[in-house]
C-alpha positions in Angstrom: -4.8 4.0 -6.6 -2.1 6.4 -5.5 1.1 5.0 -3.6 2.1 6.5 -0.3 5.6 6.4 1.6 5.2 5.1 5.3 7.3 4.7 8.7 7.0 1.5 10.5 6.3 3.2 14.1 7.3 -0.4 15.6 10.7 -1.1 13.6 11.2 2.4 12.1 11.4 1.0 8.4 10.4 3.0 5.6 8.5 1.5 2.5 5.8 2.5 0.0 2.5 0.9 0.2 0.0 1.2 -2.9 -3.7 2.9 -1.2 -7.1 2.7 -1.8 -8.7 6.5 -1.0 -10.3 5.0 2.1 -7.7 3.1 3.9 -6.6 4.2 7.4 -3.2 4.3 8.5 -4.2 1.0 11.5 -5.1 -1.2 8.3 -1.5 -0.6 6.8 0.8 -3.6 7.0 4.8 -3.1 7.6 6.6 -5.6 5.2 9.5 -5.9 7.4 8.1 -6.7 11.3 3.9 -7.6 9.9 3.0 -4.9 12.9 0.0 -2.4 11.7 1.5 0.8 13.5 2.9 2.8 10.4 2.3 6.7 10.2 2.4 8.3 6.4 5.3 10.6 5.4 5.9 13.3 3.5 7.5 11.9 0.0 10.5 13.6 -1.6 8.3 13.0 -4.7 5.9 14.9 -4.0 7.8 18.3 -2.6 8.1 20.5 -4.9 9.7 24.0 -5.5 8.3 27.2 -7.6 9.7 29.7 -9.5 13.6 30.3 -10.1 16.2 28.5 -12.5 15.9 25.3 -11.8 12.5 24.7 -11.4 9.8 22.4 -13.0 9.0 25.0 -16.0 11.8 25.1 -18.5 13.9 23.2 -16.5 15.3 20.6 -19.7 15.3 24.2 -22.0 18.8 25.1 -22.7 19.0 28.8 -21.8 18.8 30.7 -25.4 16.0 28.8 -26.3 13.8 31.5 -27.8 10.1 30.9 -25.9 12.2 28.6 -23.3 10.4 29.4 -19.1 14.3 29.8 -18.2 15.6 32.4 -20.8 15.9 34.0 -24.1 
């Protein structure tokens, strides 16, 4: 069960709400104002950025790590 950031389109607050694959944004429940008028976002979490120093791959490798994704 996967857990998914919304807006409150009512009150504006933000929260996470834990999802079954089925459910429809009208059946989610604001925690803050109990209206059912939230819209999903986009989470931080789940952006993401390829390629470059810095990324994902090799990221914790320290740079002359022979066979590091950053280097040496």
């Amino acid at each position: 069960m996967p857990i998914y950031e919304y807006v409150c389109n009512q009150c504006g607050r933000k929260f996470e709400q834990l999802v079954w694959s089925g459910t429809a944004a009208e059946e989610i429940t604001c925690p803050s104002c109990g209206e059912r008028n939230a819209r999903k976002v986009m989470s931080t979490f789940g952006v993401g950025r390829s390629g470059g120093a810095g990324g994902a791959i090799g990221a914790s490798c320290p740079a002359a790590t022979p066979g590091c994704g950053t280097g040496g």
